[in-house]
N, C-alpha and C positions, 0 to 999 in steps of 0.2 A: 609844268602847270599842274596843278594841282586835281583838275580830273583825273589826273591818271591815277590815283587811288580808287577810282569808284569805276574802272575798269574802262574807264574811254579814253583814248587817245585823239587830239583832233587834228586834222590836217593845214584847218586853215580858220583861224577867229575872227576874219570877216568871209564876204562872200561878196562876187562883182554885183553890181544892182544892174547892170545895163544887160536883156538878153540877148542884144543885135552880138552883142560883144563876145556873150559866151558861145554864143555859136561860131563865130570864129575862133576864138582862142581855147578852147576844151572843157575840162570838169571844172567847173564856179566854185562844189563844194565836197566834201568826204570827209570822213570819218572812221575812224577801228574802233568796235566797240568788243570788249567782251565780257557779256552779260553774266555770267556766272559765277566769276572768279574771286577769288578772296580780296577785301578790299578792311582796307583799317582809316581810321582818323576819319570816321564820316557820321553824319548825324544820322543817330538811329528813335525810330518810333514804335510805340508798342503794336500799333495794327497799322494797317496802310491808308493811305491817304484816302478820303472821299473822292467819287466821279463826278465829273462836270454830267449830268442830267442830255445834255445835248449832243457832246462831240463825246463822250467815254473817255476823256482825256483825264488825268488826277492832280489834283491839289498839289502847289508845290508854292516854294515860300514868293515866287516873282508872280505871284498871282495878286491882284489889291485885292483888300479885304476890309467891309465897310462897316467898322463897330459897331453904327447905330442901329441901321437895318439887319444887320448880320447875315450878310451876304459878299459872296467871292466871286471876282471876275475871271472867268477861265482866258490864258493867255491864249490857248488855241484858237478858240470858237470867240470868245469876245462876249460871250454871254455870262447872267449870273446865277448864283447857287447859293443855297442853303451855308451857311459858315457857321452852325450852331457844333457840328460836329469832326471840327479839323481836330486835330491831334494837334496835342504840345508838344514842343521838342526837348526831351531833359537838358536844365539848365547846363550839368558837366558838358554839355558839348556844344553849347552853343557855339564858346570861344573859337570853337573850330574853323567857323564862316570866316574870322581874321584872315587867314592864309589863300581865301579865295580871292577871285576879283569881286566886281562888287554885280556882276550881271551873269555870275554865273551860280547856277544851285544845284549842290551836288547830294544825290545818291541819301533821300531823307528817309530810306525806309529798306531796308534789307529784313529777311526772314528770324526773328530770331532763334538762338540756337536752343532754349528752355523748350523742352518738351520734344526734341526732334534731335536727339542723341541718334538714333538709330540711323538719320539721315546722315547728318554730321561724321560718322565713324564709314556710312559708305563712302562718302566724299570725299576722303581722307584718305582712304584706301586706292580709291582709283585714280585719285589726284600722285598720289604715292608709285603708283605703278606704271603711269603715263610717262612721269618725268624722266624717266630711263632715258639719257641721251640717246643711244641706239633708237627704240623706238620714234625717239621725234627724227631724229636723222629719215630713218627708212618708211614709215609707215606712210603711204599715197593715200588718202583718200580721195578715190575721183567719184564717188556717189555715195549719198547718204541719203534715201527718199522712204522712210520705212511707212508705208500707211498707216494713217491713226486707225486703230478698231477697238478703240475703247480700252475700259479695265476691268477684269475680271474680279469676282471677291477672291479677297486673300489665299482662301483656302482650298480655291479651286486654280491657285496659280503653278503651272507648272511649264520649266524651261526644257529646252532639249537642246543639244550639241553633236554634230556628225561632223569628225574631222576623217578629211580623205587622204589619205599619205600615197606620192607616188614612190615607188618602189625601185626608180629610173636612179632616184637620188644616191651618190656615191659614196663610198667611207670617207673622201678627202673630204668632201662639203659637211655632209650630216649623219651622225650617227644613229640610226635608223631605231633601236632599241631606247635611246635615250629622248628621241621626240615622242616615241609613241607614250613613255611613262609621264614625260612635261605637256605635253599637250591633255591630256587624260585629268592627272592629277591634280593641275592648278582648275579644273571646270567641278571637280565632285567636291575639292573642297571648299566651294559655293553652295553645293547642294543642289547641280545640277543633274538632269541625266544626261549621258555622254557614249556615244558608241564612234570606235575607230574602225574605219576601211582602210586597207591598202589594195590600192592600183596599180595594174602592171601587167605581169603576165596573165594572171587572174585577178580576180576584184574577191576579197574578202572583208571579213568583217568584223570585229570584238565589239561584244557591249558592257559596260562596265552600269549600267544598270543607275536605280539613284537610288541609295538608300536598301540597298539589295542583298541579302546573304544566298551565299547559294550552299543548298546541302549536298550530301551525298550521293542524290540520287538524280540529282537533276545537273546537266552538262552545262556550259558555259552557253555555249550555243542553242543549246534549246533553249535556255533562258534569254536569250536574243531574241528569237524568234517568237516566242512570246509575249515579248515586251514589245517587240516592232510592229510584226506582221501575222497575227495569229489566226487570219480569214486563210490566207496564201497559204502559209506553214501548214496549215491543216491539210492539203494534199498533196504535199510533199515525203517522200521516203526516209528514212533514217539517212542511207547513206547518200543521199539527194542535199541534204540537210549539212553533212559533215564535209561535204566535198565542195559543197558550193559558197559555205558561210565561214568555213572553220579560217582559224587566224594563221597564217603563216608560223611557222613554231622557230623560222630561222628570222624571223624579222622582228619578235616580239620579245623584250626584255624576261629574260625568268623570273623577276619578282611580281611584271606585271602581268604572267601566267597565274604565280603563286596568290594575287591578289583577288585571280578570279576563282580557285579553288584548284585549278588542273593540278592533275598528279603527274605532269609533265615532269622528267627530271633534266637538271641541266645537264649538258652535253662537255665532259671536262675536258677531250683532244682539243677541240679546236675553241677560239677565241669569239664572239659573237662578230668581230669587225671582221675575220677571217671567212667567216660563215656568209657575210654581205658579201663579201667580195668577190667570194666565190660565185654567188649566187648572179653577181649582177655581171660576169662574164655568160652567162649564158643567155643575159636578158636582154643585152644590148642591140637588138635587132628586133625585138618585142616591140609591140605597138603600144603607145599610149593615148586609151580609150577614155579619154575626160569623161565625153558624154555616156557613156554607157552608165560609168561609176556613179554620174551623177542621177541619173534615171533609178538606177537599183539604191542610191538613197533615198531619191522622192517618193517610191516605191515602197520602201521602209519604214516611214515618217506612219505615224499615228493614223488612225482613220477618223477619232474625234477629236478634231482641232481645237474644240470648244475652251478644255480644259487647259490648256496651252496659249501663253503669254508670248511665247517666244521659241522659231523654230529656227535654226541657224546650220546653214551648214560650210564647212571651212577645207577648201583644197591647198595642199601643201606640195608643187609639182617643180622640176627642175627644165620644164622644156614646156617645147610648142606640144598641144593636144594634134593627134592623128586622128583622119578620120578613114572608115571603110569604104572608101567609093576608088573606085577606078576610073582613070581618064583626067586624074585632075593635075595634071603632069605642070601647067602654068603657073606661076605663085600666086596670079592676082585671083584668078579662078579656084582656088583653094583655100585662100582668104577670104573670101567671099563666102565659100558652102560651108567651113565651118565656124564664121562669124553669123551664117541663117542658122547653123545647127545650136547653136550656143545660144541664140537670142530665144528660141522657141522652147530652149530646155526654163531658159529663163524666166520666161513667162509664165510655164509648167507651174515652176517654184513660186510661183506671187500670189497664183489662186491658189497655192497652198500656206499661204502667209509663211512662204519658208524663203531668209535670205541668203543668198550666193556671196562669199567671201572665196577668195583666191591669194595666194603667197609664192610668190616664185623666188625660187634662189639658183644664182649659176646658172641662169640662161645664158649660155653662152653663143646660141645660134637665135637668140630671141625666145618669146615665149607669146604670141599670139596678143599682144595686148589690145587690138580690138575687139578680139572673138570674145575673150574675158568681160570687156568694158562692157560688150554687148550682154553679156551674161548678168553680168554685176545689175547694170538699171534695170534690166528689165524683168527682176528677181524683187525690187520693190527699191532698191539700193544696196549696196553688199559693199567691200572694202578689197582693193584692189591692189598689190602689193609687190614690188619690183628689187630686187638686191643683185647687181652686177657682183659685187665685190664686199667684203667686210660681213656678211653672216656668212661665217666658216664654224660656228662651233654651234652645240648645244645649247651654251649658258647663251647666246643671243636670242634662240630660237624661244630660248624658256621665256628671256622678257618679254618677245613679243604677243607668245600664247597667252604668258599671263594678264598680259594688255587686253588682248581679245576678250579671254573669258572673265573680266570684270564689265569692260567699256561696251560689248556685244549686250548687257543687257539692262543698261543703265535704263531711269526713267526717261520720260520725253520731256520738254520744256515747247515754252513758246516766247517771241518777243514780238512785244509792238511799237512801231514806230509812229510816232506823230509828231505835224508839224503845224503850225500856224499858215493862215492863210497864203502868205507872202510865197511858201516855200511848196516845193513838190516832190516828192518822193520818187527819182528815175529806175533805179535797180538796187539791187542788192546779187553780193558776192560772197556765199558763204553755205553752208550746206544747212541747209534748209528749204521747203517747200512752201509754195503759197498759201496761204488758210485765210486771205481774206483782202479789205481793202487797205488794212494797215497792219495785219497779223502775219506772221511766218513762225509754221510748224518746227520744231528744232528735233531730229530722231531720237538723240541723246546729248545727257546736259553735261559736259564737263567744262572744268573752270576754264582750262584752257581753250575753250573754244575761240573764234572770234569770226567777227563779219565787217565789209566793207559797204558803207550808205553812199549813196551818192545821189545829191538834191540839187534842183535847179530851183532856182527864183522866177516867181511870175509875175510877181508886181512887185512896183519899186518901190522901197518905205525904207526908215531909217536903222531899223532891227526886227528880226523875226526870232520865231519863238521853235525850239526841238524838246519832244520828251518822248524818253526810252525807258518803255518797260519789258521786265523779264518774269516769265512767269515757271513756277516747274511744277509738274505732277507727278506726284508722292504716290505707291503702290496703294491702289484703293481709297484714292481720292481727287477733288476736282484740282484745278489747276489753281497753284497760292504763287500770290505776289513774292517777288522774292527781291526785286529792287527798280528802284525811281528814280530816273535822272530826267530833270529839266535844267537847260541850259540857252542863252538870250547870245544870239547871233547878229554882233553887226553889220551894215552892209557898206560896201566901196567901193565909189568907180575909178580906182586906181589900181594901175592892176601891180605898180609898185608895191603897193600895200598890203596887197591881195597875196604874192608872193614873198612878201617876208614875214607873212604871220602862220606860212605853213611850216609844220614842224619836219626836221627832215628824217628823222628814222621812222616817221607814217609817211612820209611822202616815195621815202624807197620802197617799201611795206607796198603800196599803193601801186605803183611806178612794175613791182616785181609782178603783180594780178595784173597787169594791163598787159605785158609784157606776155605773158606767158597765154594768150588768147591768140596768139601768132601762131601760125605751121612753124615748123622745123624737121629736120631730116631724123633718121635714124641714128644716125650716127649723136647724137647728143646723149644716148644710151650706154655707149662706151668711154665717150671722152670725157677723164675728171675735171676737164677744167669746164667743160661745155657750158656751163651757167656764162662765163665772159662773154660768148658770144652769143649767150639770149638775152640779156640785161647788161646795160650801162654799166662800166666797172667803177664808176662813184655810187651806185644802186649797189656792186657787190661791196665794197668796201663799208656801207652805213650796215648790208645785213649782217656781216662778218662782223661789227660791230672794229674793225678797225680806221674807221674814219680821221685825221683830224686835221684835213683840211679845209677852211670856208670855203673855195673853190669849187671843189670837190661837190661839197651842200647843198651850194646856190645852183650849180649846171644840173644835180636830182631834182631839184625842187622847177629850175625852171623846165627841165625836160616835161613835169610831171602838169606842169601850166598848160603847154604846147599840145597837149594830147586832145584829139578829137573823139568828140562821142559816138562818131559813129563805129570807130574803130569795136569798142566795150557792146553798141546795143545790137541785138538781131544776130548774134553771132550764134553758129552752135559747134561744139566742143569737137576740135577735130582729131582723129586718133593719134597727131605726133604731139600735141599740146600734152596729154599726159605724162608723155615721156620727156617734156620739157621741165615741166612741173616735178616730176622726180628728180631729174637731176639735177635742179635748183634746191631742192631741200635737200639734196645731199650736200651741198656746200655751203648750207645755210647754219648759222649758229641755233639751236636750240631752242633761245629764249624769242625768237622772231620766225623760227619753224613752224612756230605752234599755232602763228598768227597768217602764214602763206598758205592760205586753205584751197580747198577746192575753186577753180576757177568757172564755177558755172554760174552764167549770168539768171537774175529774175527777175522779169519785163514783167512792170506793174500793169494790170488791163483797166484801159479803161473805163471806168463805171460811171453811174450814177452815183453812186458816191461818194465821187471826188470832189463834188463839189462842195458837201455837208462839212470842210474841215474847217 
């Protein structure tokens, strides 16, 4: 079908008109849309449609429109409008509508690229660095909720980046000298500021500054201290200062000494992994204090946030965080005090508009992923990140970071949904926050984002009407239209009909979010095959993209009929769904990765209104 150029994929081209029905039989209607992404062969216009004056809904060509009066009837609201200033659509593309049906209108206004190179070449980049299979394989996002606080002017924009390094992390897993120079290096050559801790035995610190030379006379670390914390630093000692902040000299590459200016020399007996190794026999019985490190970065963080776009801070640990209490000897009592510890550091971080991101690699006794999750949302949203097996080296670690320090500080976006009388807007699955009665906040915009709609019908008629808009904001300005889809939905009380017109690589797509709102054990953490027994293996076969049997199709598609809504509403995300969710997208192909998003539900409230649509 040809919407899927203009970034929607749909589930089902009619929808049942009877409600007695859908409430027995499941979801009536769904949709994958993803608002951002590159999209070709569609009709483009030089500015965006006009709004319908009543419902905010926009001009699209299934609208009638009355030459003489010159005026347009909005298909939402059914009301009319000024038509003195629609936009024409260039002849060259007209021919394009041929390949549609004839009740559908795709995608009449996307952003142009004239004058917005500078966007286009970010977009291009992050688009470029996301699509790392590793990353889409590994990267969890189970929270994305960053609060809008506006936009600063330009030149008062500045970012900051604290990556925490545990120190636990082995020479088999990670080479410890070479994250600290990848982690670092891909954030300054953005033009961010960037300071690295390591955790472990002790919590220190390097700041790599942004845009910073340091001379002769002034140390690495006082220019840390400086730049961080210069109220605190002030009555602090020399050797108070060197003891407490200075970087490990056995855990930190020589070049990325030589970069901060140290007259450190390198060490020619022994080998830097020699040097790890050494080090981490003596540490193995050391406590690892998450919370502490993370306090002594919140700690650190700027005192005028004003200036500051973006404050991010990113843990990189191989285990479960420890915490100093005695008596916690039971596990559920220990999961517990340091899932309250982590939620309250969390909180710390949100009234400092600072987000909590977390990366585990080679947990092999677990790694706390509630205490984390708790940390993550209530940090404002942060990014939560799980690797059993397969990042063993460097060069993985590199594309992840470098994913981080593009996509960590991407603009914000928004999309809105609207629907004609007939139809009702139930939830949305997909990370983003509520902004309104038809709006949802997006933290950041990449192509590859996507979300799951899902609408019920309230009265019965013979087709209804959906338009999706996307909106993004550009550094230093309001929110620009960036694309328009209206498309005419008909309706059917058969439910034969109903299910041959859903498509099955969205209905697995679909089928995998419904699926993955279920408990599961821990064990789905270790086992590679564990996605078979979260999801239907005609569901794993369409996402593997090895499908080809009807069979196969028709049992996804009807499983995906049979489902109840109540299963999807009123749920809230429990802490093995995560780890279901992970290890689904570890077996999941790439190109349908990118679209198994976060499974958090968002229960539309009801307003007043709901009823103006």
């Amino acid at each position: 079908m040809e919407l899927r150029r203009a970034g929607v994929e749909l589930s089902s081209g009619v929808v049942l008109k009877d409600p007695g029905q859908q409430q027995q039989t499941g979801l009536p209607y769904g949709l994958i849309w993803t608002p951002f992404n590159a999209v070709d062969d569609i009709n483009l216009t030089s500015q965006p449609p006009p709004k319908c004056a009543t419902c905010q809904g926009l001009y699209s060509r299934l609208c009638q429109v009355d030459r003489v009066t010159m005026l347009w009837k909005c298909v939402l609201c059914g009301l009319l409008n000024d038509a003195r200033h629609i936009p024409t659509i260039p002849r060259d593309n007209e021919g394009n509508t041929a390949r549609m049906t004839s009740d559908v209108d795709v995608a009449e206004y996307i952003l142009p690229s004239e004058g917005n190179s500078n966007v286009d070449s970010r977009y291009s980049l992050m688009v470029q660095k996301s699509r790392t299979r590793i990353v889409l394989r590994w990267l969890l996002r189970i929270v994305q909720l960053i609060p809008h606080t506006g936009v600063l002017p330009v030149e008062k924009q500045l970012d900051r980046l604290i990556f925490i390094i545990d120190e636990h992390i082995g020479i088999d897993e990670i080479e410890m000298a070479k994250i600290a120079e990848i982690a670092t290096s891909a954030a300054i050559e953005r033009g961010y500021e960037v300071a690295l801790m390591l955790f472990g035995e002790a919590t220190s610190l390097v700041d790599f500054g942004h845009a910073r030379e340091n001379s002769d006379e002034e140390s690495p670390v006082q220019i840390i201290l400086d730049v961080l914390a210069p109220e605190e630093v002030a009555q602090m000692s020399v050797s108070e200062k060197d003891s407490y902040f200075s970087a490990d000299v056995d855990l930190v590459s020589d070049s990325v000494w030589s970069a901060l200016g140290s007259k450190q020399e390198a060490r020619e007996e022994t080998t830097a992994k020699e040097r790890i190794r050494n080090r981490r026999k003596r540490r193995q019985k050391r406590e690892r204090r998450l919370d502490i490190a993370l306090e002594i970065a919140l700690e650190l963080l700027p005192k005028d946030l004003s200036d500051y776009s973006t404050l991010r801070v990113a843990t990189l640990l191989s285990g479960r965080p420890s915490l100093g209490v005695e008596g916690l000897d039971d596990e559920e009592e220990f999961e517990m005090a340091l899932t309250s510890t982590m939620r309250k550091i969390g909180k710390q971080a949100a009234s400092m508009r600072t987000v909590l991101d977390f990366f585990c690699f080679a947990a092999i006794h677990g790694f706390a992923a509630s205490a984390l999750l708790a940390a993550a949302v209530a940090s404002g949203g942060g990014i939560v990140l799980s690797a059993m097996h397969g990042l063993s080296s460097h060069e993985h670690v590199s594309s992840v970071f470098r994913f981080i320090s593009v996509r960590a500080f991407a603009t914000g976006g928004r999309i809105e949904a609207r629907s004609s009388n007939e139809l009702e807007l139930q939830h949305v699955i997909g990370p983003a926050v509520e902004g309104g009665a038809y709006s949802f906040e997006v933290p950041s915009v990449e192509r590859e984002i996507g979300f799951a709609l899902f609408y019920e019908v309230v009265r019965c008629v013979e087709s209804c009407f959906i338009q999706l808009v996307s909106e993004r904001r550009d550094v230093g300005s309001e929110f620009v239209t960036v694309r328009c889809i209206t498309f005419k939905v008909g309706n059917s009380t058969l439910e034969d009909v109903y299910t041959r017109s859903i498509r099955p690589v969205v209905a697995a797509t679909m089928l995998a979010k419904r699926s993955l709102l279920k408990s599961f054990g821990a064990s789905a953490l270790t086992r590679k095959n564990a996605a078979e027994s979260i999801v239907d293996a005609a569901a794993i076969s369409l996402i593997d993209g090895s499908i080809g049997s009807t069979a196969a199709a028709k049992a996804i598609v009807r499983c995906l009929y049979d489902l109840r809504r109540g299963v999807l509403l009123g749920r809230q995300l429990h802490k093995d769904d995560a780890i279901c969710l992970r290890a689904l997208l570890c077996n999941a192909e790439p190109s349908l990765a990118a679209k198994l998003i976060t499974p958090r539900l968002l229960k539309l409230k009801k307003s007043s209104t709901n009823h103006e649509r």
